[in-house]
C-alpha positions in Angstrom: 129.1 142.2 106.7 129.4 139.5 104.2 126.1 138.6 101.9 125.8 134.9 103.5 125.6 137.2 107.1 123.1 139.9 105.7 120.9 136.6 104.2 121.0 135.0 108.0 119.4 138.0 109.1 117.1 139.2 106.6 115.7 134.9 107.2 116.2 135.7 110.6 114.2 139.2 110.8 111.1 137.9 108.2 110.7 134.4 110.6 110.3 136.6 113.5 107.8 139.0 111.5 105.5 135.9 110.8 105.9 134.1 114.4 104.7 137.9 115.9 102.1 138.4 113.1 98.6 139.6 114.3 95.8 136.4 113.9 92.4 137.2 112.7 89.8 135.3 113.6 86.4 135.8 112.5 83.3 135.1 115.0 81.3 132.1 114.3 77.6 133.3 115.1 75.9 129.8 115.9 78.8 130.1 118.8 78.7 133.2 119.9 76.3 134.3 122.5 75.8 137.7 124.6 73.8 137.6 127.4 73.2 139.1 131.1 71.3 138.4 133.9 69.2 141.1 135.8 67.6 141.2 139.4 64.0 141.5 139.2 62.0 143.2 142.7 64.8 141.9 144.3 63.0 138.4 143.9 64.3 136.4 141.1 67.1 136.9 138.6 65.9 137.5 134.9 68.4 136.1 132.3 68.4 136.4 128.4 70.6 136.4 125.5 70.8 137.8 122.0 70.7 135.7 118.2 72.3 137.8 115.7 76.4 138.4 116.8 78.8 139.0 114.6 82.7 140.7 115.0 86.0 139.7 115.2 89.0 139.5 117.2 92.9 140.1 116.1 95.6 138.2 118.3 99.2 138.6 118.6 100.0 136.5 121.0 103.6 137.2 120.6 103.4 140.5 121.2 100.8 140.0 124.1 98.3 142.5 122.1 94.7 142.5 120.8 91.4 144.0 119.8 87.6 142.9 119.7 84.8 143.8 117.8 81.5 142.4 118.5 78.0 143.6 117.1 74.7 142.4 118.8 72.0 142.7 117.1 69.0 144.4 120.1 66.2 142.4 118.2 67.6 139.0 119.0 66.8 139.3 122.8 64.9 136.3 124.4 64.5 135.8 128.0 61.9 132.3 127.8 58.7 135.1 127.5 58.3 135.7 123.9 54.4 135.3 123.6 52.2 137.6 124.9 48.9 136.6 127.8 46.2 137.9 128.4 46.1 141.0 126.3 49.6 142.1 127.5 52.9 142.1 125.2 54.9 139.7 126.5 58.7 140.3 128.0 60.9 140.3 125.1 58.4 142.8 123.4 58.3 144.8 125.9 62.4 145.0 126.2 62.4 145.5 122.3 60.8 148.6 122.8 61.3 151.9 123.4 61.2 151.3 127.1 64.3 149.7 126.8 66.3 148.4 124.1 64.4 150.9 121.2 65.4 148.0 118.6 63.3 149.9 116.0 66.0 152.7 116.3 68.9 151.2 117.8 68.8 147.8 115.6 73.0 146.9 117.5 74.8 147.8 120.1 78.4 147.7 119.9 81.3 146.3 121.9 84.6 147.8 121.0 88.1 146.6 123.0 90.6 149.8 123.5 93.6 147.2 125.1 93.7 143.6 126.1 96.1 142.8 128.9 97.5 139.5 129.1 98.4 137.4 132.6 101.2 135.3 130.9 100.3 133.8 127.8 96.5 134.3 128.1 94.3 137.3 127.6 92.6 138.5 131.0 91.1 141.5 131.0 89.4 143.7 128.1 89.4 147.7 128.2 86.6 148.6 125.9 83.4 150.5 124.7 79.6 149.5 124.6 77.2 151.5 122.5 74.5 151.0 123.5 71.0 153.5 122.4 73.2 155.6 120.6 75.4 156.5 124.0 79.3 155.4 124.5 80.5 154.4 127.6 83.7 152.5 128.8 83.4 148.7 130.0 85.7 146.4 131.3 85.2 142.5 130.5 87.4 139.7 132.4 88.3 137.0 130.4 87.0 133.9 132.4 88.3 131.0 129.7 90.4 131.2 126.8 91.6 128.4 124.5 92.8 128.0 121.1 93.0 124.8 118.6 92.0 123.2 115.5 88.1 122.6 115.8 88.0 118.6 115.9 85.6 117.9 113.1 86.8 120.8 110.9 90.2 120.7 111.8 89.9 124.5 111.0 92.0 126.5 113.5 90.1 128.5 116.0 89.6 130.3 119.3 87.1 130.6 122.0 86.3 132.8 125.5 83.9 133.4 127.5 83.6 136.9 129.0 82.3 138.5 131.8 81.4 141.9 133.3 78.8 144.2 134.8 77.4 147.5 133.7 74.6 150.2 135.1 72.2 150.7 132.5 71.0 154.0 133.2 74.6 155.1 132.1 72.9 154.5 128.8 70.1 156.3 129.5 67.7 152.8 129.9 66.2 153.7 133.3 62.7 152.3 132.8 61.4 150.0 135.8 64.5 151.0 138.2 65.0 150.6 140.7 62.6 147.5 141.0 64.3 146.3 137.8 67.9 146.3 139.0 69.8 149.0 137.2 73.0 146.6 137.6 73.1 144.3 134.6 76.0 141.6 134.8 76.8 140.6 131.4 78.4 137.3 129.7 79.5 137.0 126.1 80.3 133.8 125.0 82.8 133.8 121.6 84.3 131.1 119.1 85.9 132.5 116.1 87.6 130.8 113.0 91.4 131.8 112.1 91.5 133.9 108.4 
């Protein structure tokens, strides 16, 4: 093989390496928001979401492969009753506590991807782990919207999804008010992350 033949291909081989090349991108928190929805006495749905995310998620879209990180911080939760009546503790107290969440002792809980699988060029479903009071359990999220671009105002490059899935809480060991309080939570996690 001549030198000018072995230089094609060594070009050849390192442009490939950086077109596959994983892409980090690194959560934005003021745009990324977990929540889920809960039935309540079979009356009403209760919703709420959580300040405080953080993670990251690596793309190669190339190679259709992935992984997700995102931390919640249990503290964070607000469901629109955050002040308490009459002598009782209001709502998001009450879910802050050991009852439920246990946010004194289990400050996050943790969703950890295992495999993304992509439908053509877009991620659709995430294979993963939620720890949630100290207790691992397997989750599956679909992948509801997925874009990537340069942010308009920034012009930094980024990416954005919004996830869905369902879990049964007393898989974590929360059982408190069920079933009155629906032990089937469907969550939602909402992500935009910035390209490293």
């Amino acid at each position: 093989m001549t030198p000018r033949i072995l230089l094609a291909a060594a070009l050849g081989a390192a442009s490939l390496a950086a077109v596959a090349a994983p892409e980090t991108y690194v959560l934005d928190p003021a745009h990324t928001l977990p929540g889920f929805s809960i039935s309540h006495l079979g009356m009403s749905t209760v919703r709420g979401l959580f300040d405080g995310a953080s993670g990251k998620v690596v793309l190669d879209r190339a190679a259709k492969t992935g992984s997700i990180e995102v931390k919640i911080a249990t503290a964070g939760i607000h469901t629109g009753n955050s002040k308490s009546a009459g002598g009782m503790r209001s709502r998001d107290d009450h879910l802050r506590s050991a009852d439920f969440f246990n946010s004194a002792e289990f400050p996050d809980m943790v969703f950890k991807s295992t495999k993304i699988a992509f439908a053509g060029e877009q991620p659709d479903t995430i294979e993963g782990t939620l720890t949630l009071l100290g207790v691992t359990k397997p989750v599956t999220l679909k992948v509801d919207h997925f874009n990537c671009g340069p942010n308009p105002m920034s012009k930094k490059e980024m990416c954005g999804a919004d996830l869905s899935g369902s879990i049964k809480r007393s898989d974590w060991g929360m059982k408190y008010g069920v079933p009155g309080v629906s032990d089937e939570v469907k969550l939602f996690i909402a992500v935009e992350g910035y390209k490293q």
